[in-house]
C-alpha positions in Angstrom: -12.3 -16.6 21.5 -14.3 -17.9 18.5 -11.9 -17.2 15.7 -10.9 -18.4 12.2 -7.2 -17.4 12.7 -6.6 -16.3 9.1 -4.0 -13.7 10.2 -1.4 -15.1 12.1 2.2 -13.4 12.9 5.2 -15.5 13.4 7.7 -13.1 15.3 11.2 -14.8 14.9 12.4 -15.4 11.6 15.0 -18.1 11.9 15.1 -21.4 10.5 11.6 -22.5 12.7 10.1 -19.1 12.3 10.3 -19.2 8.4 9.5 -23.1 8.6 6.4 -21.9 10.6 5.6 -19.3 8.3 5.8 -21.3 4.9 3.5 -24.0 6.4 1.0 -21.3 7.3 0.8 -19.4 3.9 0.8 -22.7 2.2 -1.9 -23.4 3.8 -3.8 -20.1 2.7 -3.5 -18.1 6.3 -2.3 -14.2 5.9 1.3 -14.1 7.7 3.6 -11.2 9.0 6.8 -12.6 9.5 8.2 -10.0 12.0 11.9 -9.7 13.1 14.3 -7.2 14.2 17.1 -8.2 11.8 16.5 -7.0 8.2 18.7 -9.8 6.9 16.5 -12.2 8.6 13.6 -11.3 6.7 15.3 -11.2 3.8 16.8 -14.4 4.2 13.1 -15.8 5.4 11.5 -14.2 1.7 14.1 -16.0 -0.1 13.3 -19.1 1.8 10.4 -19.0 0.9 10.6 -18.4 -2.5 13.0 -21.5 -3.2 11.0 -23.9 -1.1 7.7 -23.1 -3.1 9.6 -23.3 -5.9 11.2 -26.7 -5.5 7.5 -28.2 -4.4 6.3 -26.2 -7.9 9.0 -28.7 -9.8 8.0 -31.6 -7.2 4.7 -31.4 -8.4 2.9 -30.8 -5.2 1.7 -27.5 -5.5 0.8 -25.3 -8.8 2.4 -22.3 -10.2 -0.7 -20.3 -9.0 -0.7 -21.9 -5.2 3.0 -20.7 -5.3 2.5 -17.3 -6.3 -0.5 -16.9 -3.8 1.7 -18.2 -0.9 4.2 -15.5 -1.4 1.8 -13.0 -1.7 0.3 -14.1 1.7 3.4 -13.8 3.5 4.8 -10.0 4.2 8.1 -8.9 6.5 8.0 -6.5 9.2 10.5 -4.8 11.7 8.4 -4.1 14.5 5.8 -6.2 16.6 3.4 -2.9 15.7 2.6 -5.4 12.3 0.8 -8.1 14.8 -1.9 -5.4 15.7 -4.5 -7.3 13.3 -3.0 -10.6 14.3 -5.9 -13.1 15.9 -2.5 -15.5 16.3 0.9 -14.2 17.1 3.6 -17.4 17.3 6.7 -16.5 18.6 10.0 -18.6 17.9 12.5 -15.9 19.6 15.9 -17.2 21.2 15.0 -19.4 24.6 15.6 -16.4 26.7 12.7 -15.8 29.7 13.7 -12.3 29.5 13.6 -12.2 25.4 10.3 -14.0 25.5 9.2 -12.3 28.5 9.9 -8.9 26.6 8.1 -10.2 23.5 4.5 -10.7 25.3 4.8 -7.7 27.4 5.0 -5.6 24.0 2.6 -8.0 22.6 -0.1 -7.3 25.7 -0.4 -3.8 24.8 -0.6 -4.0 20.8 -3.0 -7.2 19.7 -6.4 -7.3 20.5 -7.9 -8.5 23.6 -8.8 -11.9 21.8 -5.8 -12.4 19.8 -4.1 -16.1 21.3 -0.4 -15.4 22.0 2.0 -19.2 21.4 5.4 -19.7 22.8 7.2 -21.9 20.3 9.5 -22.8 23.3 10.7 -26.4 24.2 12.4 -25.7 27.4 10.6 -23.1 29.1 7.9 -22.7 31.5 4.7 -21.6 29.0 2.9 -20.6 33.0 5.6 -18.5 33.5 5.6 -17.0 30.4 1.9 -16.7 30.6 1.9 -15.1 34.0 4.0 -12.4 32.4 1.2 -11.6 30.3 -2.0 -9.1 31.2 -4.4 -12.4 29.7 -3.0 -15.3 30.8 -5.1 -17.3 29.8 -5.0 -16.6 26.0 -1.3 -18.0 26.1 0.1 -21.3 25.4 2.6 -22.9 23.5 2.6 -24.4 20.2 5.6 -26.3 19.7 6.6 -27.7 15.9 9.2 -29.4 14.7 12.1 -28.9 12.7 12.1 -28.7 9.5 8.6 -27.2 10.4 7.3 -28.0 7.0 7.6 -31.4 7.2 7.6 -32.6 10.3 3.8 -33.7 11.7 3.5 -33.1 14.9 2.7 -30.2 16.7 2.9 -30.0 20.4 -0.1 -27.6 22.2 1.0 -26.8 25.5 -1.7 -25.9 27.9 -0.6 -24.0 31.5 -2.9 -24.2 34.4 -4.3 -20.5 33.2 -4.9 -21.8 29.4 -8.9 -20.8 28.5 -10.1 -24.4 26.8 -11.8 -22.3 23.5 -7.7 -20.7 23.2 -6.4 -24.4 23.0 -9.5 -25.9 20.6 -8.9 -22.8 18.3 -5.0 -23.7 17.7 -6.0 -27.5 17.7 -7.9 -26.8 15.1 -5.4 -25.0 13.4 -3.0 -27.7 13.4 -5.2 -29.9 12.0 -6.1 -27.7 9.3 -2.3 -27.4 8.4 -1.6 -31.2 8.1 -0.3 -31.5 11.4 -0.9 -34.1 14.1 -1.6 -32.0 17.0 -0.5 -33.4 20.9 -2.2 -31.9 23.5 0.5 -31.7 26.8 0.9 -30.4 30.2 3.5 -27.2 30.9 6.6 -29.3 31.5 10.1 -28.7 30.1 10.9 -30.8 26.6 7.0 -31.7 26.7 6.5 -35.1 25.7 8.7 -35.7 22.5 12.0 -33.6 23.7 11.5 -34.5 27.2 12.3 -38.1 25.8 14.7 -37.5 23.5 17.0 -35.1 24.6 17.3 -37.1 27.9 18.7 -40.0 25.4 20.6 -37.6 23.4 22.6 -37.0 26.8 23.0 -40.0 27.9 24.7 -40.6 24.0 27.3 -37.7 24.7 27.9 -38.8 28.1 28.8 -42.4 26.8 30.9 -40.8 23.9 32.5 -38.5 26.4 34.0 -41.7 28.2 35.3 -42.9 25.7 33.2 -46.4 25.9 32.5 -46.3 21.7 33.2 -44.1 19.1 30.7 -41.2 17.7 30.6 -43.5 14.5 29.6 -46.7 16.5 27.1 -45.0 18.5 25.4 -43.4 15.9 25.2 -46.3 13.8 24.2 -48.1 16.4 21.5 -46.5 17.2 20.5 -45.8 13.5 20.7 -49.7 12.4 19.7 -51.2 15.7 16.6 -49.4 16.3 15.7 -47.7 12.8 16.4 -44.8 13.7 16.9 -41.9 11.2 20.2 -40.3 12.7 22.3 -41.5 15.2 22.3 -39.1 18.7 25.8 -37.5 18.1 24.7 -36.2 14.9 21.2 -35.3 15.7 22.8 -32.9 18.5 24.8 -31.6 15.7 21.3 -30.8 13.9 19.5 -29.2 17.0 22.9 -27.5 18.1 24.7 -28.5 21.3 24.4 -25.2 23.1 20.2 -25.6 22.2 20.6 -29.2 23.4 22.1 -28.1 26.8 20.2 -25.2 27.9 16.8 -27.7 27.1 18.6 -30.2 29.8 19.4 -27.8 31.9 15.7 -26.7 32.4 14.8 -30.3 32.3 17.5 -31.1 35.4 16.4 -28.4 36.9 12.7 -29.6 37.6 13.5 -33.1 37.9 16.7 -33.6 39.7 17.2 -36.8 37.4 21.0 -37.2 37.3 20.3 -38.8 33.3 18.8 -35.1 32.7 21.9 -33.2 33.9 23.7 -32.0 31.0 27.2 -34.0 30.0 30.0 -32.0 30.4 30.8 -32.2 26.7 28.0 -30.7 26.0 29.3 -27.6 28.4 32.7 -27.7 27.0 31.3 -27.8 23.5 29.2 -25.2 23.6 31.4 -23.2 25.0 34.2 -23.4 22.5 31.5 -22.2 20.0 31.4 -25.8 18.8 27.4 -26.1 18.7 27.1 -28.6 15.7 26.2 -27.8 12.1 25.7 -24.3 12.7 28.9 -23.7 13.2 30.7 -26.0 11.1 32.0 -28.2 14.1 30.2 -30.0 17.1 30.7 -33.6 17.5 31.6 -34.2 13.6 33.5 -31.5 11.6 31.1 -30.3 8.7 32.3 -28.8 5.0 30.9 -25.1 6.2 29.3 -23.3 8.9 25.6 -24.2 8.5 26.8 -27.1 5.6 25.7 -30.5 6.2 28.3 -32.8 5.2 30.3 -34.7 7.0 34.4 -34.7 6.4 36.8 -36.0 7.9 38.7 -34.9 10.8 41.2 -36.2 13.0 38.6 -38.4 15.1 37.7 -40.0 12.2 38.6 -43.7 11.9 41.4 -44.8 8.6 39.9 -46.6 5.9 39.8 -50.3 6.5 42.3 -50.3 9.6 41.9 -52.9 11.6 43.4 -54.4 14.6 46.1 -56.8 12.8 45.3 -60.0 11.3 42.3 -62.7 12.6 42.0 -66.4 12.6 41.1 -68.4 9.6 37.0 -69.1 9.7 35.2 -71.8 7.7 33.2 -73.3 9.7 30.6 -71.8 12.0 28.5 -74.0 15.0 25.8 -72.5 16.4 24.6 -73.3 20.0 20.4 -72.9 20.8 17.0 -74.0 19.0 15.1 -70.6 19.1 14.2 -67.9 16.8 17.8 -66.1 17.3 19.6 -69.6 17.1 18.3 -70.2 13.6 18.6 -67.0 12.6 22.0 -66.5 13.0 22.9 -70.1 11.2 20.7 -68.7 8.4 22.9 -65.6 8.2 26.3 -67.8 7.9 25.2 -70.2 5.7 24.1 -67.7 3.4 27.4 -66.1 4.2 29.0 -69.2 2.4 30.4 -71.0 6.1 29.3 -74.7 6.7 27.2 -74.5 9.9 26.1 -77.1 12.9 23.2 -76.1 14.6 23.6 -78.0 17.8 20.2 -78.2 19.9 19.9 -80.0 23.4 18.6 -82.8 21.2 18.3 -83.7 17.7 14.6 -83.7 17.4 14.8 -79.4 18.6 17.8 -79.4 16.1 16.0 -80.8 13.2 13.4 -78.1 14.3 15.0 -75.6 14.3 16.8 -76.5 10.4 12.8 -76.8 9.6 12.6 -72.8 10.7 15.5 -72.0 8.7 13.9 -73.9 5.6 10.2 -72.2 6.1 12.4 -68.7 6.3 14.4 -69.3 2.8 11.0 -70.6 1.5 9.8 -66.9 2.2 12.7 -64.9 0.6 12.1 -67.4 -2.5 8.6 -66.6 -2.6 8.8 -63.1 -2.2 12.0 -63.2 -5.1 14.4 -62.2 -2.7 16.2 -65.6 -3.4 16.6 -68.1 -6.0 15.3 -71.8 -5.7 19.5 -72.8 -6.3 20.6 -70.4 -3.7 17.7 -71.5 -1.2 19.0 -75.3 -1.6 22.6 -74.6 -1.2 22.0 -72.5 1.5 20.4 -75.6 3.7 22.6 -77.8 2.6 25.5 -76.0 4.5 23.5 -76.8 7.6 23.9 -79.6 9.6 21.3 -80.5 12.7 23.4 -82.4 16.0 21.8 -83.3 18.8 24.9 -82.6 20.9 27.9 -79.9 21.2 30.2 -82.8 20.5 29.5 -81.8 16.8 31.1 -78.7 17.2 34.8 -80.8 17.3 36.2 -78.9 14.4 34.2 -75.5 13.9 36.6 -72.3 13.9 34.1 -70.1 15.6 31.0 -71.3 17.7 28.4 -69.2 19.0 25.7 -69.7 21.7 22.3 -68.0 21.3 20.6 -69.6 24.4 18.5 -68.4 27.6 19.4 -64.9 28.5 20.6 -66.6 32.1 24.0 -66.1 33.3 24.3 -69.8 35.0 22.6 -71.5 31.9 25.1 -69.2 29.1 28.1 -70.3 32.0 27.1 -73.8 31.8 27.4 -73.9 28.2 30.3 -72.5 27.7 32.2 -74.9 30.3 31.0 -77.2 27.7 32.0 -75.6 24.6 35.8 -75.4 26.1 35.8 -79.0 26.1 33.7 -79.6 22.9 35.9 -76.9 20.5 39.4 -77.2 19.1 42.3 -75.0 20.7 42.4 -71.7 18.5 38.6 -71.9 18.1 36.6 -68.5 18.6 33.8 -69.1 21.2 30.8 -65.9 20.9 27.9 -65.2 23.4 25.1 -63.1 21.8 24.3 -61.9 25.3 22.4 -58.6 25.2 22.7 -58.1 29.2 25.4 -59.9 30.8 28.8 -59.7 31.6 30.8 -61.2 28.9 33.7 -61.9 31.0 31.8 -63.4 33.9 30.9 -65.9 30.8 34.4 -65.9 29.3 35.8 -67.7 33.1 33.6 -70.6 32.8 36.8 -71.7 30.3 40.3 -72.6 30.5 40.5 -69.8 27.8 38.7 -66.5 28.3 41.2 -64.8 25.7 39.0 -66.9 23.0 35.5 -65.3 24.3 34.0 -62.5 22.4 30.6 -61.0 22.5 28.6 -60.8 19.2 25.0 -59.3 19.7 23.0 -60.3 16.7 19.9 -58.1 16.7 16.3 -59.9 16.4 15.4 -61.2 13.5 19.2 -61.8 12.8 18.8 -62.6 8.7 17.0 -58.5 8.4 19.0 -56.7 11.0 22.2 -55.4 9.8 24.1 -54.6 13.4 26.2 -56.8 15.9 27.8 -55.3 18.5 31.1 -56.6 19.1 31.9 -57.0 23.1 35.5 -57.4 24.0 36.4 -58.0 27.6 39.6 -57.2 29.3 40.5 -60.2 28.5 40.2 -60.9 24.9 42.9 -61.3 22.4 43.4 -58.6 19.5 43.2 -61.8 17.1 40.2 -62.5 18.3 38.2 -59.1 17.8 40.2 -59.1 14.4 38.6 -62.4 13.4 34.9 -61.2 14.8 35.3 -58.3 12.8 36.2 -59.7 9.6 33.4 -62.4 10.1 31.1 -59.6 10.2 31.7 -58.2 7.6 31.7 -61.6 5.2 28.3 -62.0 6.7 27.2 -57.8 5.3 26.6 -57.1 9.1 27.9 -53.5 10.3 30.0 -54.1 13.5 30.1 -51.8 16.5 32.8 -52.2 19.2 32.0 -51.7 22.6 33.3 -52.7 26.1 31.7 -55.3 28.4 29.0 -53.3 30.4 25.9 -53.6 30.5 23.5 -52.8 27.9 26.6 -52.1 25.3 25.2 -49.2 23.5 21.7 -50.3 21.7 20.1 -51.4 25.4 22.2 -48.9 27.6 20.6 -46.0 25.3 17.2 -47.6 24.5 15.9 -48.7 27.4 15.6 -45.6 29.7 14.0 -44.1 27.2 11.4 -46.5 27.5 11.3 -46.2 31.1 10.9 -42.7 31.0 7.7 -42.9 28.9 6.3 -45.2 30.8 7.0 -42.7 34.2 5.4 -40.1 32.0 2.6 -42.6 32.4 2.5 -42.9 35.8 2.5 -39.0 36.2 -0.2 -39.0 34.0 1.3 -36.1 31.8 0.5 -37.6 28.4 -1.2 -41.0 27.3 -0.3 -43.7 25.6 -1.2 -43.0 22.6 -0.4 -39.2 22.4 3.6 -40.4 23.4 3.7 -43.2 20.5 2.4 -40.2 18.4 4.8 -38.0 19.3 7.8 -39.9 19.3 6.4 -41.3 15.5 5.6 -37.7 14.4 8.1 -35.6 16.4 11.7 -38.0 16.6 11.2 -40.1 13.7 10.8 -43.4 15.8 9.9 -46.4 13.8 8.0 -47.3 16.9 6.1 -45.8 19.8 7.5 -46.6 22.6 4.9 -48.8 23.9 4.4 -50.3 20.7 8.1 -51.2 21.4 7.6 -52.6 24.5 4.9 -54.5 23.7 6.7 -56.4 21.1 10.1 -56.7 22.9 7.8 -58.1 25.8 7.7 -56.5 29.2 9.2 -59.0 31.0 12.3 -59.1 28.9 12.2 -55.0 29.4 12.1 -55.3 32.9 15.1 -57.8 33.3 17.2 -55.2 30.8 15.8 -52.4 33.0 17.1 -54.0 35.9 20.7 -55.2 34.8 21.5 -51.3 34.2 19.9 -50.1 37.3 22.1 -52.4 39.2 25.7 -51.6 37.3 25.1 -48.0 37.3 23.5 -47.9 40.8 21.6 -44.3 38.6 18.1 -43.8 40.6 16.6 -42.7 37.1 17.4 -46.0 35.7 15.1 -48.0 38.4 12.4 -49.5 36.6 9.2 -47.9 36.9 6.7 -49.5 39.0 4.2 -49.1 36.3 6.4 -51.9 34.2 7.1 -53.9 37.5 2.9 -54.5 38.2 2.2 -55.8 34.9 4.5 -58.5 34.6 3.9 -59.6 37.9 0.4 -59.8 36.4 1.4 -61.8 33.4 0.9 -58.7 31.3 3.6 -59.2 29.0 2.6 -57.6 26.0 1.6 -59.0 22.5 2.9 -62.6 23.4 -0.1 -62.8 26.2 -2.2 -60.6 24.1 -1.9 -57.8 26.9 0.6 -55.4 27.8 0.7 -51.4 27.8 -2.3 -52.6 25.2 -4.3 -55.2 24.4 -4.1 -57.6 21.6 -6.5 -59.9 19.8 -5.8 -63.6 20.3 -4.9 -65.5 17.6 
């Protein structure tokens, strides 16, 4: 199976199959696009022609290169056209019996070494292959859409694969700019298998109404860097694909956070399936168009819920990186602050932080010299919460413990003025358990500042049911004197960032433990394949897996979900002080400083 594979036909010529098929004459291969539909391979030619000719104005590729890709690429009707094929892709609807159909013809037209791919993503590639008179010339080769430029490239070996078939396409990938994964025959593979079970778990929380497909989506997009938020990614892949990908997934695991949310059902089957159709979870200006408008879900322009309370002055309760953080953000907001440590020495220390931090920005000339000084001077270091007499809205950024945040907040009822708005940035506990250490749980809000607090731009606002509208007014309009973006979400655990993020992370690391994919291979894929900012051990490893576990843990035991039980993988290393780049060992090791 020694073989270049300079003819290669792509048999499906949808939006993946003409992605597939530009990369590959780009790249100087001979391709047949073949389908059924003559408007598709019309529609594929003219693809083509206006892709090349954008990257010809772009300047990445010449006039010449342009006009040799398209004479590389030829349409056909019939699957007769892969006869000469030493590579035949096919990107066919994910049907077993439309696939099945495909190889079967396939079997008795290519040659005996040609290598047959499935570009499926929920399918079985053994079953497909067992189909097949050579089994063990078929795998899958899974892109990415938009195929052109997305980098990785999944290669999906079954337990009939022939090694020289999956080097040959490896090679391939390579040779096409790609970053190829090499993955075991399991539905959603490495990078879907991930992300669709997040991308349900999204719809599920939007389909009980616990946050708005706004809030979600910019949750996710400004809390984690993400490039879209999950509502309107499923818009992108199409809800229907979304679904039957779940389905196949739920169907080997039995994982309850893999079975498909009924929205997505009821979606689907109201021909509401995303962009495609001009209407999924967000109403779009066409069928296939990709602009939002608004509909009647869409939230009013500046509405609000009725007026706040008057805020000047901010006190902020804790001495650690999050404490200072968040006084840094209001007194560069304009409030006067009181950073109150447990004494004055760790308040003094802390104001130092804040200094070293405005020294940065100034340095790097992000802020002026005047700015920086005026900035510090709004700050005032107390030893004691007795300094926070007069402030109009105090928050607490101490030990994520619920006695210790209880605690303190028996204090601050005592310590603040009636009327004064009392905040816990909490990321895992139950606000209102917090809110009853006080004679006035309608003052206590949540406000989850994300880590560093000065860079990141979300907080999620946590109401409880017993929190006065005035209140999540005055939060609200605090936020957005400060140029933070707020999200509102009820008092459960994980809000939406953690509840959404973190069994994603646990189901890499069971992918781990099943050994299906390494370490590396998943921070790849979920770089190259979802857009991730981070791997997700390279996430872990900086959020610490300690602090991971505890998260992990909180929403195992409110949702009482068996899929959200922390894997034992992250369990044995912190109960062997593997905690990640803090102890200089984690899913990875670390150099010391």
């Amino acid at each position: 199976m020694d073989t270049p594979l300079s003819t290669i036909a792509v048999v499906g010529l949808g939006t993946m199959g003409t992605g597939i098929a530009e990369v590959l004459a780009l790249a100087g291969r001979e391709v047949i696009g073949i389908d059924i539909s003559e408007a598709a391979a019309l529609g594929a030619v003219a693809s083509l022609e206006a892709s090349t000719a954008r990257a010809v104005g772009r300047g990445r590729i010449t006039e010449e290169e342009r006009a040799a890709a398209l004479a590389r690429f030829r349409t056909a009707d019939t699957l007769q056209a892969a006869a000469d094929a030493e590579l035949v892709i096919e990107v066919v609807p994910e049907s077993y019996e439309i696939k099945q159909q495909v190889f079967r013809e396939l079997d008795a037209i290519v040659s005996p070494t040609t290598i047959l791919a499935t570009g499926t993503n929920a399918l079985s590639v053994t079953r497909l292959a067992a189909e097949s008179q050579r089994p063990e010339r078929v795998l899958g080769l899974h892109f990415f859409n938009p195929a052109p430029a997305m980098k990785l490239v999944e290669v999906v070996s079954s337990v009939l694969t022939a090694p020289p078939a999956v080097e040959a396409v490896t090679t391939l990938a390579r040779e096409l700019g790609k970053e190829p994964v090499a993955v075991g025959d399991r539905p959603g593979f490495v990078a879907d298998g991930l992300l669709f079970g997040y991308l349900n778990q999204a719809a599920a929380m939007y389909e009980a109404n616990y946050a708005s497909r706004e809030d979600i989506d910019a949750a996710m997009k400004l809390g984690c860097g993400l490039p879209m938020g999950p509502l309107a990614l499923l818009d992108l892949i199409g809800i229907d694909t979304a679904r039957t990908v779940l389905e196949a997934m739920y169907a080997e695991s039995h994982d309850r956070l893999h079975a498909p949310a009924p929205i997505l059902g009821q979606l689907s089957s109201a021909g509401l399936t995303g962009r495609k159709a001009g209407r999924g979870f967000y109403t779009y200006d066409a069928p296939g168009g990709q602009d939002v408008v608004p509909d009647a879900l869409t939230p009013a322009a500046g509405a609000e819920a009725g007026a706040g309370r008057a805020v000047a002055s901010v006190g902020v309760a804790g001495s650690g990186t999050m404490a200072s953080g968040i006084a840094e953000v209001f007194a560069k907001a304009g409030y006067g602050v009181v950073l109150a440590a447990r004494t004055q020495e760790k308040a003094d220390l802390a104001k130092g932080r804040i200094a070293k931090s405005l020294e940065r920005s100034v340095s790097k000339g992000r802020l002026s010299a005047e700015a920086r000084d005026e900035t510090l001077a709004r700050i005032t270091a107390a030893g004691s919460l007795d300094a926070f007499a007069e402030v109009d809205l105090a928050v607490e950024a101490v030990a994520e413990d619920l006695e210790i945040k209880q605690q303190l907040f028996a204090s601050l009822d005592k310590a603040c003025r009636p009327g004064a708005v009392l905040a816990t940035t909490t990321s895992s506990l139950p606000v209102v358990a917090i809110a009853r250490a006080t004679a006035r749980p309608e003052d206590v809000i949540g406000m989850h500042f994300f880590n560093p607090a000065p860079a990141m731009k979300l907080v999620e606002v946590v109401r409880t049911v017993l929190t006065a509208d005035d209140v999540h007014a005055t939060v609200r309009a605090v936020c957005a004197k400060i140029r933070k973006h707020p999200v509102d979400c009820g008092d459960r655990a994980g809000f939406i960032v953690n509840a959404l993020l973190f069994p994603y992370l646990n189901n890499a690391i069971k992918m781990v433990e099943e050994h299906y994919a390494s370490l590396d291979d998943i921070d790849a894929a979920m770089k190259l394949g979802g857009g991730y900012p981070m791997g997700p051990f390279e996430l872990l490893d900086v959020v610490g897996l300690d602090v991971s576990l505890a998260i992990e843990k909180v929403l195992h035991r409110e949702f009482r979900d068996p899929g959200l039980a922390p894997a034992p993988l992250l369990e044995h290393l912190v109960a062997a002080g593997c905690l990640g780049r803090k102890t200089g060992r984690g899913f990875r090791e670390y150099a010391r400083r």
